[in-house]
N, C-alpha and C positions, 0 to 999 in steps of 0.2 A: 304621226309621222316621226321616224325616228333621224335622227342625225347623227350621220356618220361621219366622224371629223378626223385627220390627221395629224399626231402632235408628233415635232423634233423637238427631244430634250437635250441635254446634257447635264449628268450624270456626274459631278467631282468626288472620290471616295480619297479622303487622306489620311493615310495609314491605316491600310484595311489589311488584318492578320489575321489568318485562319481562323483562329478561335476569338475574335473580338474586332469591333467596328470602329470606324474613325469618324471623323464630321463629315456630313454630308451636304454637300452643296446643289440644289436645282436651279437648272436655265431654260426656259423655254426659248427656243431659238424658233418656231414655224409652229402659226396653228390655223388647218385651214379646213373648210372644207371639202370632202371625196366625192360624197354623194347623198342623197336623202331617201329613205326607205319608207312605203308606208307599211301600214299594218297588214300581216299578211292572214291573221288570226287560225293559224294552222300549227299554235304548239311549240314551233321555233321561230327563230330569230335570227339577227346577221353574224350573232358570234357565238352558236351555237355550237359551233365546233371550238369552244376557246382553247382546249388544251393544244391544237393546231393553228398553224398561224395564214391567216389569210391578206398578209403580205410578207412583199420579197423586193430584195433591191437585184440590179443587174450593173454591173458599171455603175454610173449616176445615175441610171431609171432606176425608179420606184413603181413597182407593179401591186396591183389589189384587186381581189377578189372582192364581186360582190354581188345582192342578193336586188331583183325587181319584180314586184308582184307582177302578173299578168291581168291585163282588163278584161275581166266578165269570168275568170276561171275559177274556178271551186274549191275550197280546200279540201284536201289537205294539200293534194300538189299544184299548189296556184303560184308557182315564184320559176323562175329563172336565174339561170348567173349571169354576171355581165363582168368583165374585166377591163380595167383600168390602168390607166400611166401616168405616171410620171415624167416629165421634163425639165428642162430649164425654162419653157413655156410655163407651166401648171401641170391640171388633169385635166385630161382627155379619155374619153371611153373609146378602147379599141375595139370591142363587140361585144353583143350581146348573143344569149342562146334565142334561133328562130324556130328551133325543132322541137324543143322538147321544153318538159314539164317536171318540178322536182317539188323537195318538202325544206332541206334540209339549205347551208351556205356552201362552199364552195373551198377547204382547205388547199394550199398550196405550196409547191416548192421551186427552188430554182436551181440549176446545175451549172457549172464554170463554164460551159460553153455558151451560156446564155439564154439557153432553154427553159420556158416558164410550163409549170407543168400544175394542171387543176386536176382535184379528184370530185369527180360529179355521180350524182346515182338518179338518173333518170327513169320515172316510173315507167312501166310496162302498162297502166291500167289503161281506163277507156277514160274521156272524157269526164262524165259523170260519176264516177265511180270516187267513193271515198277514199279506200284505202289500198292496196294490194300490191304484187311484186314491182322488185327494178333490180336493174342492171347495173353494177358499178361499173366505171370507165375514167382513165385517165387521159384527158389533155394535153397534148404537150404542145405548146407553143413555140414557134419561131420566126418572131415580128411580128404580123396578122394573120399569119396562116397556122392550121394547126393537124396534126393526126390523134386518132382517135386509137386508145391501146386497152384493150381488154385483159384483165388480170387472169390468170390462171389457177382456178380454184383448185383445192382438194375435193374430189367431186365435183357434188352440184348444191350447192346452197340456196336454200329460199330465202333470199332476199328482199326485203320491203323498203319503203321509204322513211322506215325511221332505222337507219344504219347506225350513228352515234359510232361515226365513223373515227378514224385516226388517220395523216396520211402527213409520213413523214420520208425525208430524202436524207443523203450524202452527199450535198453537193459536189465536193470532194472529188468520187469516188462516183459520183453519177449514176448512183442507186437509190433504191426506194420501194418501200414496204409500205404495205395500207392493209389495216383492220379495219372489220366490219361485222356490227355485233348479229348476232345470231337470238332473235328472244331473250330470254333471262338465262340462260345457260352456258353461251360462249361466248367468241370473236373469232371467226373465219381472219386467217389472213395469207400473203401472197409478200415476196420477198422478190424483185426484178432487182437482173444485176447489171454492170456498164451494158453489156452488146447487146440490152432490152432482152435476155431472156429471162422469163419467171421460172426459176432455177428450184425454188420450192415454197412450199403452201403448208398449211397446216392450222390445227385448233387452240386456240388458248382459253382453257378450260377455267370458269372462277371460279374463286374458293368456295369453302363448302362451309358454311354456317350451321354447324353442327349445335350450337348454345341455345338457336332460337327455339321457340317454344314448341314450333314447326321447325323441325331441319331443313334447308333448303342452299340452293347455289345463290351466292353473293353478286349479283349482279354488279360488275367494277365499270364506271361510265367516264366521260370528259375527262381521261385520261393526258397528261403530257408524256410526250415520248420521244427518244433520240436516236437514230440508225449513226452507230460512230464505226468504222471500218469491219460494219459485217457485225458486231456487237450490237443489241438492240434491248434499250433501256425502259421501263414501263408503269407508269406510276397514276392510279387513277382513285375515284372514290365508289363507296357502295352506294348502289341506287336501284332498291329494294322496295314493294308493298309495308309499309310499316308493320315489321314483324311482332313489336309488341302487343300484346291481344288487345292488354287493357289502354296503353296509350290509343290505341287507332280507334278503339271504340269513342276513347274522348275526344279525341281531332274530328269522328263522325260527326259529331252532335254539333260541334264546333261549324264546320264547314258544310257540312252536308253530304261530304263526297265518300265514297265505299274508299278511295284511296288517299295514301296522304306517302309521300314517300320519304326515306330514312336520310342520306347524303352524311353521313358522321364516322363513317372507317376510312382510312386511307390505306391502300395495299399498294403492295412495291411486287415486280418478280421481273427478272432479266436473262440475256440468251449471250448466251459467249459466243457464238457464232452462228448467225442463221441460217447457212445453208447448211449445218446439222438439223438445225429446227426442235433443238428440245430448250424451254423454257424450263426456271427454277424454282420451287416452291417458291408462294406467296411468302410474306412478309408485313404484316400490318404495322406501320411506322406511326399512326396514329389512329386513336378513337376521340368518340364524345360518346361512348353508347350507355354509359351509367344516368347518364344525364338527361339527354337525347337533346345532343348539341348539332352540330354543323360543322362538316368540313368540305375546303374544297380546294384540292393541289393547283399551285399558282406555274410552275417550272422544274423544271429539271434538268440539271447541265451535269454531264459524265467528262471527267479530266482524263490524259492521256497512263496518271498512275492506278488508274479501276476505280478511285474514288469518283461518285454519283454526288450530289448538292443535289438536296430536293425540300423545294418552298413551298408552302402551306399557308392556308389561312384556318380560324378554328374561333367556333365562337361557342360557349361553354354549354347551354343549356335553351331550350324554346322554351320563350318566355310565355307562351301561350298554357303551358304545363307548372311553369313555377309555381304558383300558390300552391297547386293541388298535391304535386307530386315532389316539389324541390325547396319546402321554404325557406330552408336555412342553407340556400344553394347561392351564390351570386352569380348575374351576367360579368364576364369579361369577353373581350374577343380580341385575337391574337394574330399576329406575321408570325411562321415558326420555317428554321433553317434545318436540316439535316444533314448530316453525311451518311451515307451508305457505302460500305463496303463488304462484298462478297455475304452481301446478306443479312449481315452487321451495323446496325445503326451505330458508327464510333464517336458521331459529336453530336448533339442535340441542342437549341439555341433557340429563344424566343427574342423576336428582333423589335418586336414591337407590341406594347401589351394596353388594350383600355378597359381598366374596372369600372364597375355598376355604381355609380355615384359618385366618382375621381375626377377629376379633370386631366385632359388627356386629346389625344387625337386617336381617330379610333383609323386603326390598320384598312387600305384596301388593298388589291392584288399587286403582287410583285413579277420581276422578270430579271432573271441574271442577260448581264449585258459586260462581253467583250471591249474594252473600248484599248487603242493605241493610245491616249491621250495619257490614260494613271496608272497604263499596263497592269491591268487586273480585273476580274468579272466579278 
C-alpha cells in the first residue's frame, strides 16, 4: 500500500541572483495524509504522470487527483480516479469514477473561474481483456458536478492505455493542451482555447537517433510542460529499448528481460504560438549516454522575457555496468539548473552535486516555486 501524504512547506531563498544561490531555509508548516493506494500491479503508479501536476489550489481549496484500484478487476486497467478537497475541515473525497476503467493517474488543472479540470483516458476494452484502445476526455469540474469534453484530434488516433500523457492549462487565459504519446514515434496533441473550442491538433514528432547502432526515433517521455499565452514550452527524457547492443545483451543476463530501457537524454523543443502549431527543432540540454547514466527533468518555468529555467536531475553512470564497462568512471548524482533561450542553453548550473565516496547529501527532485513572501521563484 502506498501512502499518499500532503506536505505545506515554506521555502526561504536569501539572496537569490540569476547566476548564484543564497541560503536556503525549510519549514514544514502541514503534513498529512490524502489518501492510501494499494498495489495496482499494472506498470503505473499515482504519480506517473509526474512531469503533470496532480494538484491544484482554487481560492483556499486544495483539490487532488487521485488513483483506487477497483476490487476483483484485472490489470492492466484495474484503477479508477477519484478526486479530492481540501478545506478548512481537512480531506474529503468529492467522487469517485463509477463508470469506467483506466491504467494510468489522473493529471490536472485549474482555471480562475474555479473550474477543476482532469484529463482521464478510459479504456474501450472488454472486461477481461489485457490491453487495447481508449479514449482521451477531459473533466471539467464545477463543485460536484462535472461535463465530459472530448479533444479534437488530427484525424484518428489509435489510442491505448498507456498514453504517457501530458496535460497542461493557462489558467490565466482559460486554455489547455494535452499530449498523448502515440507508440515510439510521436505525441498526438490538441490545443482548446477560452470559448472551449479545440482550435488546432497536430503531431509532435521525436527526435531522430541517427548515432545509434540501429537509427531510430527517440522516444521523449514524463515530460514537464507550460502552456504560457499560446506559447508552449516542452521538455522531457528518452525512453527507448536500450539501444546499445552490447550494454542490453549485458542487463539480459543480468535481469532476464529482452528489455531494459535507456532514460539518460534530456531534449527541450517549444512552439511560439500554437494555434500556428509548428513546433522547433529539438534541442538535447543534457546526456548521460557515454556512460549510460540517468536522467530525469524535475520542472520548467518560462519567464515573461522568453527565458525557460529547466531543472534536472542526472546521476553519472549504472553502477550495475561500472566494473565492466566504466572502471575508472565515478558515481555522482546531481540537481542541475538551465536557462534556455530561443534554443540556446545561456546559463548552465549544477545546484547540488553527491560524489562516490564523499560525504554529502545526495540531490532529490526539485520544483521552481513562486512565493509573495522573498518575491522570487
Amino acid at each position: 500500500m502506498t501512502r499518499i501524504a500532503g506536505v505545506v512547506a515554506m521555502l526561504v531563498v536569501m539572496g537569490m541572483a540569476p547566476m548564484g544561490f543564497g541560503q536556503v531555509r525549510v519549514r514544514v508548516e502541514a503534513e498529512e495524509d490524502v489518501y492510501r493506494l494499494d498495489e495496482a500491479n499494472n506498470g503505473a503508479g499515482a504519480f506517473w504522470c509526474f512531469g503533470s501536476t496532480c494538484i491544484g489550489r482554487v481560492g483556499e481549496e486544495v483539490w487532488a487527483s487521485g488513483l483506487e484500484v477497483i476490487p476483483g478487476a484485472k490489470p492492466l486497467n484495474n484503477v479508477r480516479w477519484v478526486l479530492w478537497r481540501r478545506t478548512s475541515k481537512g480531506w474529503e473525497m468529492v467522487m469517485r469514477d463509477q463508470k469506467e476503467r483506466t491504467r494510468e493517474p489522473t493529471p490536472m488543472g485549474v482555471f480562475g473561474d474555479g473550474s477543476v479540470l482532469l484529463s482521464v483516458n478510459p479504456t474501450l476494452t472488454k472486461v477481461d481483456d489485457y490491453a487495447g484502445p481508449a479514449r482521451p476526455e477531459i473533466l471539467r469540474f464545477k463543485g460536484k458536478e462535472y461535463a465530459t469534453i472530448l479533444p479534437v484530434w488530427q484525424g484518428k488516433p489509435e489510442f491505448t492505455e498507456h498514453s504517457y500523457r501530458s496535460f497542461v492549462v493557462d489558467g490565466e487565459r482559460a486554455e489547455m493542451i494535452l499530449f498523448q504519446n502515440i507508440g515510439y514515434t510521436h505525441a498526438e496533441w490538441a490545443f482548446c482555447d477560452a470559448e472551449g473550442r479545440w482550435t488546432k491538433a497536430g503531431k509532435l514528432l521525436w527526435p531522430w537517433g541517427a548515432e545509434y547502432a540501429k537509427p531510430e526515433p527517440i522516444r521523449v517521455c514524463y515530460p514537464t510542460v507550460q502552456l504560457k499565452g499560446r506559447s508552449v514550452y516542452w521538455c522531457g527524457v528518452s525512453d527507448i529499448v536500450e539501444p546499445n547492443p552490447e550494454w542490453r545483451e549485458f542487463k539480459k543476463k543480468l535481469t532476464g528481460r529482452e528489455w531494459d530501457y535507456d532514460f539518460r537524454r534530456l531534449f527541450y523543443t517549444w512552439c511560439e504560438d500554437v494555434t500556428k502549431g509548428k513546433f522547433e527543432s529539438w534541442v538535447e540540454i543534457a546526456s548521460r549516454e557515454k556512460t549510460c547514466g540517468w536522467v530525469s527533468p524535475c520542472d520548467l518555468l518560462a519567464e515573461e522575457n522568453g527565458r525557460v529555467n529547466v531543472l534536472w536531475t542526472e546521476r553519472a553512470l549504472d553502477v550495475r555496468l561500472q566494473e565492466k564497462f566504466f572502471p575508472d568512471e565515478r558515481q555522482s548524482e546531481t540537481l542541475n539548473w538551465a536557462v534556455v533561450q530561443r534554443g540556446k542553453v545561456v546559463m548552465r548550473r549544477t545546484i547540488l552535486e553527491k560524489k562516490q565516496g564523499q560525504p554529502g547529501e545526495t540531490p532529490g527532485r526539485g520544483q521552481f516555486k513562486r512565493t509573495d513572501r522573498c518575491g522570487c521563484h
